[in-house]
GUKESE-600466 format. One line per field, with one value per atom (N, C-alpha, C): atom name; x, y, z. Coordinates in Angstrom, 1 decimal. Layout:
! GUKESE-600466
at: (CA / ...)
u: (X / ...)
v: (Y / ...)
w: (Z / ...)
! end
This chain:
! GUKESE-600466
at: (N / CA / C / N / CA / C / N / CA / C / N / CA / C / N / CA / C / N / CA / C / N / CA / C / N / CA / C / N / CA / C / N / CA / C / N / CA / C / N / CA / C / N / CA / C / N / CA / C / N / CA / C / N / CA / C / N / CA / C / N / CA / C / N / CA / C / N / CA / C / N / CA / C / N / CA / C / N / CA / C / N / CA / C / N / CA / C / N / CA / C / N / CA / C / N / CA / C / N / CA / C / N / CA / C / N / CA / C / N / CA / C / N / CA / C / N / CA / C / N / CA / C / N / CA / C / N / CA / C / N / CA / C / N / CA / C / N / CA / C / N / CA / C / N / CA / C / N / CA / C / N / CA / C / N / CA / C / N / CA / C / N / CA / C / N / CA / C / N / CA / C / N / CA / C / N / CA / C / N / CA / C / N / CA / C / N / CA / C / N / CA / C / N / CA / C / N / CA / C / N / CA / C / N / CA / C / N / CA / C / N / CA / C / N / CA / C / N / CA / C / N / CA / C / N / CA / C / N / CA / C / N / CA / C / N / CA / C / N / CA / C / N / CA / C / N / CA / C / N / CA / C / N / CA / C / N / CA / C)
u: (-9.8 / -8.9 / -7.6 / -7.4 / -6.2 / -6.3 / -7.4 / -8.1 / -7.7 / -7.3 / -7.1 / -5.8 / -5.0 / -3.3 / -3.1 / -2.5 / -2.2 / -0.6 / 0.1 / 1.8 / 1.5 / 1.0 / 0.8 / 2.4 / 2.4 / 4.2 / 3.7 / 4.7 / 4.8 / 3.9 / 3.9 / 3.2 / 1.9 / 1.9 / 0.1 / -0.4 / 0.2 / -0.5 / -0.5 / 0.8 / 0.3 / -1.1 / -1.3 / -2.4 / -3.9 / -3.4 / -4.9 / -5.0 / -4.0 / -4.1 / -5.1 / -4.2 / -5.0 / -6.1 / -6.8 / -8.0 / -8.6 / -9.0 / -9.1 / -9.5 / -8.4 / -8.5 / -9.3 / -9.7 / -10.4 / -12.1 / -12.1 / -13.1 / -13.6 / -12.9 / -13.3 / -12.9 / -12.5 / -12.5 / -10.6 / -10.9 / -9.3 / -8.7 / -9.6 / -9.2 / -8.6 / -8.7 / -8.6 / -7.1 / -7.0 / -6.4 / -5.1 / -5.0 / -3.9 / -2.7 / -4.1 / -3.5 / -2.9 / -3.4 / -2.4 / -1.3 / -1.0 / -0.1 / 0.7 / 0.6 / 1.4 / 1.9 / 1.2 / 2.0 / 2.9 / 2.7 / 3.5 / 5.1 / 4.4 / 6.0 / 6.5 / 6.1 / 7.0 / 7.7 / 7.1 / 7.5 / 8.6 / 8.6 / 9.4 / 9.8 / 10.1 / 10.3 / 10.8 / 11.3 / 12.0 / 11.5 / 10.2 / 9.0 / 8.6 / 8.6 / 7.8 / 7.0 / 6.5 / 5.2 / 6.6 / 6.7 / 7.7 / 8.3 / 9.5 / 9.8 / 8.4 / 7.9 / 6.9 / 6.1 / 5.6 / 5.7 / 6.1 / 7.9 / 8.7 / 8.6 / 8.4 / 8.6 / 7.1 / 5.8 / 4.8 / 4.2 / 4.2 / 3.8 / 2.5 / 2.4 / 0.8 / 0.6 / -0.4 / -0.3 / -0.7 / -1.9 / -2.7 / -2.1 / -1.9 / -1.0 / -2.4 / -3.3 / -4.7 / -4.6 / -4.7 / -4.7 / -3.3 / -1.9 / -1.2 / -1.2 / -2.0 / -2.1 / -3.4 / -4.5 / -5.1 / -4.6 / -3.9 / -2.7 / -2.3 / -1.4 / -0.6 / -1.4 / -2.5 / -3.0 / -3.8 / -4.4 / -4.8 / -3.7 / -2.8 / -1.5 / -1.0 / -1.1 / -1.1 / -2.2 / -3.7 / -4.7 / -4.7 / -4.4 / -4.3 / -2.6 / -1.4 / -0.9 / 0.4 / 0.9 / 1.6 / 2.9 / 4.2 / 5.2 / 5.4 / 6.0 / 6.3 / 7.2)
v: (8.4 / 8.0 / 8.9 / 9.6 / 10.4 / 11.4 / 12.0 / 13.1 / 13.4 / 12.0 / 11.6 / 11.8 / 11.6 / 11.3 / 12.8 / 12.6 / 13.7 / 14.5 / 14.0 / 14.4 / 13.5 / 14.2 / 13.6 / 13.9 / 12.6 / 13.0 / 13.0 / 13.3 / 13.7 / 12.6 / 11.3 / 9.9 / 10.4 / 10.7 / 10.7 / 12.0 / 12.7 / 14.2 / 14.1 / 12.9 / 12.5 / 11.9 / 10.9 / 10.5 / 11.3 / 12.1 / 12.9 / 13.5 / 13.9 / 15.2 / 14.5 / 13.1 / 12.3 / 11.5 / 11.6 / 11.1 / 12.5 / 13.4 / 14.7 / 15.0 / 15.3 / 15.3 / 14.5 / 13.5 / 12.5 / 12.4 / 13.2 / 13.3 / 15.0 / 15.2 / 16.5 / 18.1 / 18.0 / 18.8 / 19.1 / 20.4 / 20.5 / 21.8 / 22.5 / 23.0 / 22.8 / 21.6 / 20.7 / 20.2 / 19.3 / 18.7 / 20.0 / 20.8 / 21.8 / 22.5 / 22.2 / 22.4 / 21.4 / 20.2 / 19.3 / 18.7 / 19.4 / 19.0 / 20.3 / 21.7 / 22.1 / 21.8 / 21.2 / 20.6 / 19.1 / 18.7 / 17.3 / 18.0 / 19.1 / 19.8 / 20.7 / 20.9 / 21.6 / 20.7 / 19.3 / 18.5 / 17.9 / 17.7 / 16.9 / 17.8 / 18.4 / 20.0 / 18.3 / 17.7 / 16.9 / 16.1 / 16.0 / 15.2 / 14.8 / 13.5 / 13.5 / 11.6 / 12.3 / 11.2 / 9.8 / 10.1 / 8.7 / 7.8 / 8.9 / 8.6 / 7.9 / 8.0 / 7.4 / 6.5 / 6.4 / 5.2 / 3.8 / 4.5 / 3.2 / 2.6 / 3.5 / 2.7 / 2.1 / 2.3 / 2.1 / 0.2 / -0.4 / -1.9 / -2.0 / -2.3 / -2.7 / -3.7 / -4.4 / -6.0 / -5.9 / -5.2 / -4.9 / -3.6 / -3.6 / -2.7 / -1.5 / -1.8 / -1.0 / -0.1 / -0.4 / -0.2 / 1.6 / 1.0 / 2.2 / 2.9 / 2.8 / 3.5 / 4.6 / 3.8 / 4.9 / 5.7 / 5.4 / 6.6 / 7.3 / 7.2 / 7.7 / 8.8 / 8.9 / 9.3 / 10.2 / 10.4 / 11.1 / 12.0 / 11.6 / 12.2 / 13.4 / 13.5 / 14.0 / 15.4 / 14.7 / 15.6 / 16.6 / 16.2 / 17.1 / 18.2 / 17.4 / 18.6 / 18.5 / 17.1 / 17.0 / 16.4 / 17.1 / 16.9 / 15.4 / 15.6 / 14.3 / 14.1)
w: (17.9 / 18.9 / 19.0 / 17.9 / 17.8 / 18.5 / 18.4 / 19.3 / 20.6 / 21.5 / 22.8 / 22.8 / 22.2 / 22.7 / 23.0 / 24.2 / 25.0 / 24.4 / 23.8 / 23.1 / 21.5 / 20.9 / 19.1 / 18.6 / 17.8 / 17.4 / 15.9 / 15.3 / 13.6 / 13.2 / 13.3 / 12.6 / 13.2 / 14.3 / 14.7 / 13.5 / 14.0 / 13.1 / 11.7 / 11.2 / 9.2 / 9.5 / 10.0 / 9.7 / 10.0 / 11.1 / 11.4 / 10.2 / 9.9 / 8.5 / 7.5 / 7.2 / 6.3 / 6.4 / 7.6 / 7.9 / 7.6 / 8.4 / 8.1 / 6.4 / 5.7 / 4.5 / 3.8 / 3.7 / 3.5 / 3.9 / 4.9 / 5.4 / 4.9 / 4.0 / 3.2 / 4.5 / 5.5 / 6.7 / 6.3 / 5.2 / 4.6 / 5.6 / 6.1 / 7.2 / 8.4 / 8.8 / 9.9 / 9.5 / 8.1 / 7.5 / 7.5 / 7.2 / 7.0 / 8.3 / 9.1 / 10.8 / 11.5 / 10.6 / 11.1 / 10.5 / 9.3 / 8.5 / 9.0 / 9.1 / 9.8 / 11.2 / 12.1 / 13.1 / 13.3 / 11.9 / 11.8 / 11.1 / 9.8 / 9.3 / 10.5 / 11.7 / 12.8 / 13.7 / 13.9 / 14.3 / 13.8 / 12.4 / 11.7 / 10.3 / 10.3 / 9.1 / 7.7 / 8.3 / 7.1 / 6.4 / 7.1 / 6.5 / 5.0 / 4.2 / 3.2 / 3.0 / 2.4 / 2.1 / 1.5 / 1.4 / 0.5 / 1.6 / 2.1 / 4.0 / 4.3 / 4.3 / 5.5 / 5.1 / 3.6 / 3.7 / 3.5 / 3.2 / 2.9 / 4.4 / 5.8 / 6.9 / 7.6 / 7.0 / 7.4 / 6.7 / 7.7 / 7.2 / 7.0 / 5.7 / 5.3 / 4.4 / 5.0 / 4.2 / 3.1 / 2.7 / 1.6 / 0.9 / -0.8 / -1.2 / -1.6 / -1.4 / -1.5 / -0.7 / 0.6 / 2.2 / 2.1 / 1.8 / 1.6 / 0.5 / -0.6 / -1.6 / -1.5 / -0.8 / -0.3 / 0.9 / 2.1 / 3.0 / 2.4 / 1.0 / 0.3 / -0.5 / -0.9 / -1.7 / -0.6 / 0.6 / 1.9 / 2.0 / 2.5 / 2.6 / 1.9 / 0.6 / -1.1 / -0.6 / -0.1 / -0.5 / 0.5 / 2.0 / 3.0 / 2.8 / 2.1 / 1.9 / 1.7 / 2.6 / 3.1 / 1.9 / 1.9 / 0.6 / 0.2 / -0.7 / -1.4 / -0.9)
! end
């Protein structure tokens, strides 16, 4: 679905990165972590996900840990 958004902002492109990554495609994963740090140069994994709601502490520890493998800073 991410695929589709026509204007991806810094949140869409962490996560493509981190689906991507995850999905072993680190090539993919790298290109989008460079367009989330052009977007957001101030970016880090911690920022984001003190502001991301997740019921299950599983659920953001696996994000967090995607996030990590595709590239993207602490």
């Amino acid at each position: 679905m991410f695929e589709h958004i026509p204007l991806r902002s810094y949140r869409d492109a962490a996560y493509m990165a981190a689906c991507h990554a995850g999905l072993g495609e680190g090539e993919r994963a790298h290109a989008l972590v460079a367009e989330c740090l052009a977007k957001r140069p101030e970016f880090s994994i911690r920022h984001f996900m003190a502001k991301e709601p997740f019921k299950l502490v599983s659920d953001a520890e696996h994000l967090e840990q995607l996030l990590h493998l595709a590239g993207l800073p602490e």
